[in-house]
N, C-alpha and C positions, 0 to 999 in steps of 0.2 A: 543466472541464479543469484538470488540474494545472498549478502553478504553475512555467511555464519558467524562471525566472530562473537568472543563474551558479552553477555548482558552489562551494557556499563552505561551511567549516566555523566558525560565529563561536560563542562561549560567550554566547549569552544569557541571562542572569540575572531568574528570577521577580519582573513587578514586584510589590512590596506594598503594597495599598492601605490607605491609614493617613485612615484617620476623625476627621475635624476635630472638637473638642467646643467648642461653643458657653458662652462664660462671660459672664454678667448685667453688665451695666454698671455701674461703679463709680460712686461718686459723685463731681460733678466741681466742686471749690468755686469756680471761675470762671464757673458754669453759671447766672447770676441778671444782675439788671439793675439800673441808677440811674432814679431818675424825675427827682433832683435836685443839681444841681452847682451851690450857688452861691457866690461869691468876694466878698467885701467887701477892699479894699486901703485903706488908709489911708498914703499918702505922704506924708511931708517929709525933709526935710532936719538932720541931725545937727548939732555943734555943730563940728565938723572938714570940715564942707562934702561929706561924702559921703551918699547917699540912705537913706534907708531905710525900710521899711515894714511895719505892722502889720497880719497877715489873717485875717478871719476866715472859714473856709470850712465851709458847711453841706453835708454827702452826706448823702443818704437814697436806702439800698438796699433793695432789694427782693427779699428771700430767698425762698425754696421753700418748704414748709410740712411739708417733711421734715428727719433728719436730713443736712446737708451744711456749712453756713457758722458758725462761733464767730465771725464778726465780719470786719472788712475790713482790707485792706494800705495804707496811703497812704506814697510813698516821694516826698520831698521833696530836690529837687537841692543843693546843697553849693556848685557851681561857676556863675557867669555871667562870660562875657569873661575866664575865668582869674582871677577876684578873686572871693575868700569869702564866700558868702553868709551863712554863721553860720546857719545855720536854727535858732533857740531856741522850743520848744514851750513854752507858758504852759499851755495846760488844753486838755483834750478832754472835752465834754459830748454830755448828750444835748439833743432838743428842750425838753425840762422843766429844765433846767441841773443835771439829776444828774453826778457825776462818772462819766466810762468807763475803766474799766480798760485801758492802753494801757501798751508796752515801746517802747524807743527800741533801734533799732538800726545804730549809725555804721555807713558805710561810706566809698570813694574816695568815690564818684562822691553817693552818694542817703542821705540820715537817713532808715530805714525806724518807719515807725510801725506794730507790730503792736497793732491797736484790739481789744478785747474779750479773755473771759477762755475758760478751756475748756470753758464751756458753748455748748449750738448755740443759736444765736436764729433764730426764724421772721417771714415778714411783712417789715412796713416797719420799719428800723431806719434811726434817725437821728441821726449823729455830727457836733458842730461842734466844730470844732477850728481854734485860735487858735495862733497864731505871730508872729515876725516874723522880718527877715531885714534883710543887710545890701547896699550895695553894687548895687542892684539896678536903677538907670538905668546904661544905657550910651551910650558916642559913637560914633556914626559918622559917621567922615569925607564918606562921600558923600553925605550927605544936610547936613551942617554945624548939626547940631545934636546934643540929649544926647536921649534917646527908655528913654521905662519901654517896652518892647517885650518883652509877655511873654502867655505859654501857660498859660489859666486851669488845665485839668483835666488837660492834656499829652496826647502820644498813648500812654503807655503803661499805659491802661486795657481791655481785654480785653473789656471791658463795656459796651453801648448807653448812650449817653443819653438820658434824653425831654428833657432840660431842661438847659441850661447858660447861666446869668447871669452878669456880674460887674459892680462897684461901685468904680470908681476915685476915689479921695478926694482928691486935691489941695490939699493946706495950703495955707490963706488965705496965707501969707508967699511962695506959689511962685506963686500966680498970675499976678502979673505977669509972669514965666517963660515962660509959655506962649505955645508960636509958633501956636496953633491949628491946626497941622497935626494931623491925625488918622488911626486905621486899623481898619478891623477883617476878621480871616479866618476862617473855619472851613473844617473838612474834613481831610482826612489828613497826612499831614507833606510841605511842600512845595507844596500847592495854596493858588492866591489869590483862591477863590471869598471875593466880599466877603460882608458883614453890617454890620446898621447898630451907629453908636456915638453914640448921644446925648450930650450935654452938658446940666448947669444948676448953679445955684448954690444952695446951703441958705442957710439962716438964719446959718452961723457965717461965712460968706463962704468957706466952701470949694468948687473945683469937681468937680461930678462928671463921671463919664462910664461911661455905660452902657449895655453888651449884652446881651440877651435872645434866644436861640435854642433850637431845640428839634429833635428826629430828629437828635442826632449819634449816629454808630456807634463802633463797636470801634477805638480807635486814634488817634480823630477826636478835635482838638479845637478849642477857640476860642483864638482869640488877638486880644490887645488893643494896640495902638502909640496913645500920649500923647506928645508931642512938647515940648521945652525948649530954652530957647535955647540955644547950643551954651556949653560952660565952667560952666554953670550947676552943676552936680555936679564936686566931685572926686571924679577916677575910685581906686576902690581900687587895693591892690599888685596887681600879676599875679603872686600867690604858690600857683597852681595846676603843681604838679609836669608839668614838661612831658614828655608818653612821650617815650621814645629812642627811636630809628629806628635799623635797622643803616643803615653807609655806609661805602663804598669810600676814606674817607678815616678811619677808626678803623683802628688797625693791629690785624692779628689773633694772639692771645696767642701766646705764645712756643710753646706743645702742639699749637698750629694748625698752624704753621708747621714743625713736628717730625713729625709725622703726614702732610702734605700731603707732604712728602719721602719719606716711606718710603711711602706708598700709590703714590706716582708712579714711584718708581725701582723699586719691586719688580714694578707692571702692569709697565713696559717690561721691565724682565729676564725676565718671565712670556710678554709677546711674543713677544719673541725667545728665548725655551725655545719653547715651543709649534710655533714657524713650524722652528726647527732640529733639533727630535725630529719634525716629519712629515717632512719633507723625506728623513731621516735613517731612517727605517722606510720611505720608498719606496713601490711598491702595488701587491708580490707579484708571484708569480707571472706573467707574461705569457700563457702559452697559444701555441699556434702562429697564431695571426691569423687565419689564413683558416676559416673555420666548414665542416665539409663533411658533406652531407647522412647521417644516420645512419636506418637502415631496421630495427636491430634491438635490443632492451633492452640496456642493459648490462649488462656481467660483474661482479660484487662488489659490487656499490654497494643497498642496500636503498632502494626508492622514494623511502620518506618522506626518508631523508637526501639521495636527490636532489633531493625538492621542496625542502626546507633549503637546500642548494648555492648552489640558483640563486632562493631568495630567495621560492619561491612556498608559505613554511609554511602559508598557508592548505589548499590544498590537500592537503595528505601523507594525512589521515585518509581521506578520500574517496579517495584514487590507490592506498594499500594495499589499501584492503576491495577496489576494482577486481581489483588483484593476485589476491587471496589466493582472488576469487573465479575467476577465471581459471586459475587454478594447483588447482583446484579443494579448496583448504582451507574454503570456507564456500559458500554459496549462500545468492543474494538473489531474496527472492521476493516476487513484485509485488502483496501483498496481507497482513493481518492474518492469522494463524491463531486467533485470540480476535476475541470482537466487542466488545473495550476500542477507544480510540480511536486506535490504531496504525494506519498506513498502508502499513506495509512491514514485512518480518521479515529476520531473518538467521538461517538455517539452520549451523552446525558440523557439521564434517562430519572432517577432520582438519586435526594437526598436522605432518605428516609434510612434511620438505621446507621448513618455516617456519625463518628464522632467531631468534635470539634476542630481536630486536626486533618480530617481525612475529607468535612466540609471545605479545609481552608483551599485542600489542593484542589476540589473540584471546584472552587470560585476560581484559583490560579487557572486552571485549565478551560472551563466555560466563562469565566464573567459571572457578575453578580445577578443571582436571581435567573441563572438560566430555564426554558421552556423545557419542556420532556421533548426529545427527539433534537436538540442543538447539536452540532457538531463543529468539533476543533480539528482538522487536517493538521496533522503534524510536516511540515516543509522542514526539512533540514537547514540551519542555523538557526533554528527561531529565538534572536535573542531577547525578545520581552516574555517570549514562554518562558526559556531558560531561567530568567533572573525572577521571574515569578515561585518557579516550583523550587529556587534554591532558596527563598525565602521561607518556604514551608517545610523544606528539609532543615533547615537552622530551626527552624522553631520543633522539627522532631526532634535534633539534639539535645536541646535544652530542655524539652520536657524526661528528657533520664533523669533530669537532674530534680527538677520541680516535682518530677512524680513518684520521686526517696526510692531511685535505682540506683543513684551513685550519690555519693559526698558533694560539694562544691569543694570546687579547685583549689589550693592553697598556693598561696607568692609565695610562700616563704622560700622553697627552694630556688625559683626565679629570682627572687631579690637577691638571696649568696650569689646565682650564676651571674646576675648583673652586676653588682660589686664586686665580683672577684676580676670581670671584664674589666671594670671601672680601674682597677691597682694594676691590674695589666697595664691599661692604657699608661697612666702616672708613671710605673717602673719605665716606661721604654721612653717615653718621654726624658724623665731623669738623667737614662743612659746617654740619649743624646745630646744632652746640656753637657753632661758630665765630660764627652767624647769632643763634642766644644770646647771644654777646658782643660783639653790635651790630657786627661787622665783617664787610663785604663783601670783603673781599680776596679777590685771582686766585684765592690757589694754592691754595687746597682746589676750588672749580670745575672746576680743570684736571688736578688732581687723580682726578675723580670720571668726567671724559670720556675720561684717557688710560685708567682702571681699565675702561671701559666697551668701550671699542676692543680692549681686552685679553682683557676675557670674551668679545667677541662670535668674536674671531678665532678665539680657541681652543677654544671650542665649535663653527663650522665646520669645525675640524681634528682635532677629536676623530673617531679612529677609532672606526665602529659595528661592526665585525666583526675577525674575526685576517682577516690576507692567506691568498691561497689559497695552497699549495703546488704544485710542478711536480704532483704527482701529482691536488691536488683542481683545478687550469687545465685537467689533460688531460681531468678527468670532466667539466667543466661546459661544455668544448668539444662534448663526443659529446653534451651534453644536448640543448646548442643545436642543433648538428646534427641531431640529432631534432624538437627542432621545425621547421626547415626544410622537413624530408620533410614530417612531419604537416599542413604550410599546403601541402605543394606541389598541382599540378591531377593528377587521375586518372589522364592519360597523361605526364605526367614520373614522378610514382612509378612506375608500371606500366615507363616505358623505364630507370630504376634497376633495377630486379626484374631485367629480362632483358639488363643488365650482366654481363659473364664474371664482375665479383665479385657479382653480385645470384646469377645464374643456381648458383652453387656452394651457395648457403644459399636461397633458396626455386624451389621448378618453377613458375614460375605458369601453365601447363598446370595444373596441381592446385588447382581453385578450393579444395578443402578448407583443402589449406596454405595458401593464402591469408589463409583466415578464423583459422587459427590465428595468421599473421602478424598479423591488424587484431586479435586478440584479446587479443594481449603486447604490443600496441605502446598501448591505450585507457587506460592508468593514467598511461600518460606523456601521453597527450592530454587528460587531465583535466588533470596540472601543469600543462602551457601553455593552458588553457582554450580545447579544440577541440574537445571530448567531443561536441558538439552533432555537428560535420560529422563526425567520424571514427565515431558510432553509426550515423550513415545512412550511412558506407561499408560498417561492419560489414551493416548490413541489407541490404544490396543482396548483397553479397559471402554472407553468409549463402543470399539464397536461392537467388541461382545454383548454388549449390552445395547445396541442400537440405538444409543442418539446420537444426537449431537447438540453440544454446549451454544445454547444461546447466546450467551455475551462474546461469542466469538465468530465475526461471518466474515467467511472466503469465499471465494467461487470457485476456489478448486475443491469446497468443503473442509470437515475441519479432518487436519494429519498434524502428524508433530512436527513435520519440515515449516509449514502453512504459520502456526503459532511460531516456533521460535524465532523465524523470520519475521513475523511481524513484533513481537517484542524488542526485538534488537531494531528496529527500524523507528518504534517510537521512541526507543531510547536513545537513537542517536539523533532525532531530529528536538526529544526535551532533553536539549544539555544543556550540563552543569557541573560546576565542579563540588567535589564533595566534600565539605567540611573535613577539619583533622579534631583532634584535642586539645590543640596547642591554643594559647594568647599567643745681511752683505755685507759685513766689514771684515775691514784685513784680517788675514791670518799668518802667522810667521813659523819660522822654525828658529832657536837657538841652542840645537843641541849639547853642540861641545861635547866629544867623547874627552874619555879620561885615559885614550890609549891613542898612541904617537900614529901617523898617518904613513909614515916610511915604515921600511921594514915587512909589510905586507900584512901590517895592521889595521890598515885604514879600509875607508867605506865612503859611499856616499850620505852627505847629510853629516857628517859627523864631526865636523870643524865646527872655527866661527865664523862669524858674520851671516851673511845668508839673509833670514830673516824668511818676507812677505809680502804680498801685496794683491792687487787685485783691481778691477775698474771698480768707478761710483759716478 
């Protein structure tokens, strides 16, 4: 069975299926692994009492054995506790102590070391590289000591480990230094899964201490906390540039404060435009108030501008074809005349009697100058029908307007709504300058809320249509009043009909006239979407009176299942939509927690050093 649903005319647009192409995987030079991280530290103490340390760090990566990796990133931190670490590279070798071609590259925060030259290398490739650095115990108060508390490989390696050691060397002169407190963590940044940390003593009397793990992952690393008496280091400058923060207590530039005024004072003049021009335009027409039942088509008014009127442009294209068929300018016939995949046809038949709108739609639907007996087969998408008869529905809109049923439109409200958008935009902008120039202050904020209050008001106020005129109140009254009738029950229409004013304009003794009555009256029962019940009056009334309506042929005859089916079918093959009213590089970690590593404070990730790094 066909598909019942509401009489609707919508422009559905052919979807186009767009075939995805499939493209080969790029090479990804993060895409390899370490088998080896190991760190030798060599700590003492400088001649000014502040730390420092010599490292030597063995990587061995483990590249693809295609073209992807020229060599690896190591980005080495800058900043511990806000005091300079100096990171000074002495030599990058390889396992054999060949020299490795390496570029240094400052930055804030990380000295990037890009290792290797623009050739790709494959396999196992292994870089040591030697440094030192300054500055590199710190104090913390809660624990009341000075603590080397630092991040061997960092978390900002991309790349598995198998293997991560380190080798803390303790100068023979610091040993007696040593509170014996000790720490070790691995694992992601901020986890205090332990690991062990041996201790012994060499031949030079220096002490070690030493971790050895293995299966760390992407991000993961080790960290080591050696423990000193507290004072034992002088601590460096804190000559790390500290960010600015915007705050409500920075005054905000003199442009801020210029701008926040004029976005403020013009929303509210924009307000009150806005709220004193609707007010000021009123809302038309009143109508006589009381709605009273209408039983016959109106005089002058062409359908579709009535659907327009009163709002239901969906409807017009479907409520004219109704008309024109009824008025016997075309016939709808409940079947293809071709075995293409049309469901319905529309037969021409004349134009006689059509007005100048209701000719445009039958040029839209037959061509110009069609033959008596042409037919348009409606096929579902038809978009040059579609774009045809929305052409002639636009042109029913506008004539409410040309034919002094409504006002024409006014900007005004539009132009507040747009300007008051416009101060919108300016305040938030403002805000952002202003929050650039580190200052929280009110008045751009307040600025931005009264602009906001301003757009919103007067886009609720923006007129979407002209007001009606006395003349378009009195038509859209008889509409309604027609739909009144059209929901009323069987026997209140029927005791309208036989009304002194009913009984002057139909006999209903005269089933025929009747049928002609439910016949003029079905275009308008389509606007108000009644078509369903008012087809089964039509049929009922139809047979009582033994015909059947000529502009309408089925082969199963005419019933009301028969017609709505077929209305709904040409309305969905001319869609359209219905007009409204309206116009790869490094990455590092430098955390440095601000709480002591000993003591069962500490974590992974939360020293210094560490850093970064990554293939390129």
């Amino acid at each position: 069975m066909r598909s019942r649903s509401r009489v609707l005319l919508t422009l559905i647009g052919v979807a186009a299926l767009v075939a995805g192409a499939t493209t080969p995987a790029v090479a990804d030079t993060s895409d390899f692994e370490f088998s080896l991280f190991d760190a030798d530290y060599a700590l003492s103490q400088a001649a000014d009492g502040t730390s420092v340390v010599q490292v030597t760090e063995t990587i061995v990566a483990e590249f693809p054995d295609y073209d992807q990796n020229r060599g690896i990133v190591r980005a080495l931190p800058r900043w511990y506790q806000r005091a300079a670490l100096n990171p000074t590279v002495t030599s990058v070798v390889d396992e054999n102590g060949a020299p490795v071609f390496y570029e240094e590259v400052p930055g804030d925060e990380f000295l990037v070391l890009n290792l290797g030259t623009d050739d790709y290398v494959y396999g196992s490739n292994t870089y040591v590289i030697s440094y030192s650095m300054q500055n590199v115990v710190g104090t913390f108060a809660d624990q009341g000591d000075d603590e080397f508390y630092w991040d061997v490989n960092g978390t900002g390696f991309a790349q598995p480990f198998d293997r991560v050691s380190s080798t803390v060397r303790v100068d023979p002169a610091l040993t007696g230094t040593l509170t014996g407190e000790t720490a070790c963590f691995r694992g992601s940044q901020g986890e205090t899964t332990g690991c062990a940390l041996t201790s012994a003593t060499d031949a030079t009397g220096a002490t070690l201490f030493t971790a050895d793990e293995t299966g760390l992952g992407a991000e993961q690393t080790l960290t080591v906390v050696v423990g000193f008496t507290e004072g034992t280091f002088v601590q460096g400058a804190k000559t790390q540039p500290v960010p600015r923060v915007p705050s409500v207590d920075t005054p905000a530039p003199w442009w801020s404060n210029l701008l926040s005024g004029i976005t403020g004072v013009g929303a509210l003049a924009l307000l009150v435009g806005a709220i004193v021009s609707r007010v000021r335009r009123g809302n038309g027409a009143r109508g006589r108030g009381t709605i009273i039942p209408q039983y016959s088509a109106p005089k002058n008014v062409n359908v579709m501008v009535a659907a327009h009127l009163v709002d239901r442009g969906a409807t017009a294209i479907p409520a004219q074809l109704v008309s024109l068929a009824v008025r016997k300018n075309l016939r709808i016939l409940d079947y293809p005349v071709t075995t293409g995949d049309a469901e319905y046809t529309l037969q021409y038949i004349t134009s006689d009697g059509a007005d100048d709108l209701e000719r445009s739609l039958l040029v839209a639907v037959f061509g110009t100058d069609p033959e008596p007996g042409a037919v348009r087969e409606l096929t579902p998408g038809d978009e040059s029908l579609g774009s045809s008869v929305l052409a002639v529905s636009d042109a029913a809109r506008a004539a409410v307007v040309t034919s002094g049923l409504r006002l024409p439109l006014t900007l005004g409200g539009i132009a507040f709504a747009v300007l008051a958008v416009f101060a919108f935009a300016v305040a938030v902008v403002n805000q952002i300058a202003t929050i650039g120039a580190y200052s929280l202050a009110p008045w751009p904020l307040a600025s931005i809320l009264l602009s906001i209050v301003a757009a919103v008001v007067a886009a609720l106020l923006v007129q979407r249509k002209g007001h009606l005129t006395p003349l378009g109140a009195e038509a859209r009254d008889y509409l309604l009043g027609m739909q009144v009738y059209l929901k009323l029950a069987e026997q209140e229409r029927f005791r309208m009909l036989q009304s002194p004013d009913g009984a002057e304009r139909v006999d209903v003794g005269d089933t025929k006239q009747v049928v002609k009555l439910y016949e003029k009256l079905l275009p308008f029962a389509v606007i108000w979407g009644v078509e369903d019940e008012w087809s089964k009056e039509l049929e009922i009334r139809a047979a009582e009176a033994d015909v059947q309506p000529d502009w309408f042929v089925s082969n199963n005859g005419f019933t009301a299942l028969a017609l709505t089916s077929a209305l709904r079918g040409s309305s969905g093959a001319i869609s359209y939509t219905a007009p409204t009213w309206e116009s790869g590089g490094a990455t590092g970690s430098s955390f440095g927690s601000g709480f002591g590593g000993t003591g069962g404070g500490g974590f992974s990730g939360g020293g210094g050093g560490g850093g970064g790094g990554g293939g390129r």
